[in-house]
C-alpha positions in Angstrom: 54.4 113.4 104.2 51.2 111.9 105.2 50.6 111.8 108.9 47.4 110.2 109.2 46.7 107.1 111.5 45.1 104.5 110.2 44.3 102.7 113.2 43.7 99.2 114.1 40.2 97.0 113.8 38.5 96.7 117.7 35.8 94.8 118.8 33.5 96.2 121.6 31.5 93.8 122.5 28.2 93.4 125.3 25.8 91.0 126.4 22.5 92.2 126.4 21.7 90.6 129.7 24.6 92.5 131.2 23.5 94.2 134.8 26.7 95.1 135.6 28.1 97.1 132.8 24.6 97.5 130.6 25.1 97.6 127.0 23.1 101.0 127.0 26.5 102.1 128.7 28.8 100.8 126.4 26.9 102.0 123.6 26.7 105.4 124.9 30.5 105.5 125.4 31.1 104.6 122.1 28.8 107.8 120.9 31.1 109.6 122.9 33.8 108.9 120.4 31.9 110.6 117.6 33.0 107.7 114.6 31.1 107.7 112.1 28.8 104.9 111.6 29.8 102.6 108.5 27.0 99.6 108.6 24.0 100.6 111.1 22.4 98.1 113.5 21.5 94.5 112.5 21.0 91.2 113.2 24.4 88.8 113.1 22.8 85.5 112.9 24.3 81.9 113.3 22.8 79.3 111.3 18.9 80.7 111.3 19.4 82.2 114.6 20.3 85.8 116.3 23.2 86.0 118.0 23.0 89.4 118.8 23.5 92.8 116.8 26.2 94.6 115.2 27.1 97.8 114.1 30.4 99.1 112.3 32.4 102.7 112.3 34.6 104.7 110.5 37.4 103.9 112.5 37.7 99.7 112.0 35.4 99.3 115.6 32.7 96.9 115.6 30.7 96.8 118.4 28.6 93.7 118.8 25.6 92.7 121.4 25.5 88.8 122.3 22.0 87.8 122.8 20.8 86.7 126.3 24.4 87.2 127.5 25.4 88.3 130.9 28.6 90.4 132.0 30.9 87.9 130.7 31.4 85.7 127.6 31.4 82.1 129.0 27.8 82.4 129.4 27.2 82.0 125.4 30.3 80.5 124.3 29.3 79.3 121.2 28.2 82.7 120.0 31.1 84.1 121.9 33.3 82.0 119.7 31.9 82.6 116.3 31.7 86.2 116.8 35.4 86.1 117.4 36.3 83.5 115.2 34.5 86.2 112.4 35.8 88.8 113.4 39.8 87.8 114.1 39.4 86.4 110.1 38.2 89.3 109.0 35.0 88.3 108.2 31.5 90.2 108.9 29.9 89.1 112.1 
């Protein structure tokens, strides 16, 4: 019998603006974890414009910065939205 976990897709997300909880942080937490990293840092883009950046591990997470974001989302919510709306469909950010 197999006992392996396959786990379930996350998304970790930041703004890069972020004072309270600094992306830094975040990211550093999720070293922590020691996944594997699948797709290294880079751009995620709507229309001809960066949102932010993205990077994928082993273990379904994606963790995803929103550019010029503070603390929380409602700040940017049209990249706030697309980055979800990718990521809930599957989709790369």
């Amino acid at each position: 019998m197999n006992n392996s976990i396959n786990g379930y897709r996350s998304l970790i997300y930041s703004g890069d603006h972020d004072i309270q909880v600094p992306f830094l942080g975040t990211q550093a937490w999720i070293r922590s974890l020691n996944y594997s990293i699948i797709d290294d840092w880079r751009p995620w883009m709507i229309k001809d414009q960066i949102a932010g950046y993205t990077r994928t591990y082993a273990n379904k997470m994606t963790f995803a910065t929103i550019k010029a974001s503070g603390h929380t989302a409602e700040f940017k919510p049209d990249e706030t939205s697309v980055m979800f709306q990718r990521w809930i469909s599957g989709q790369p950010l």
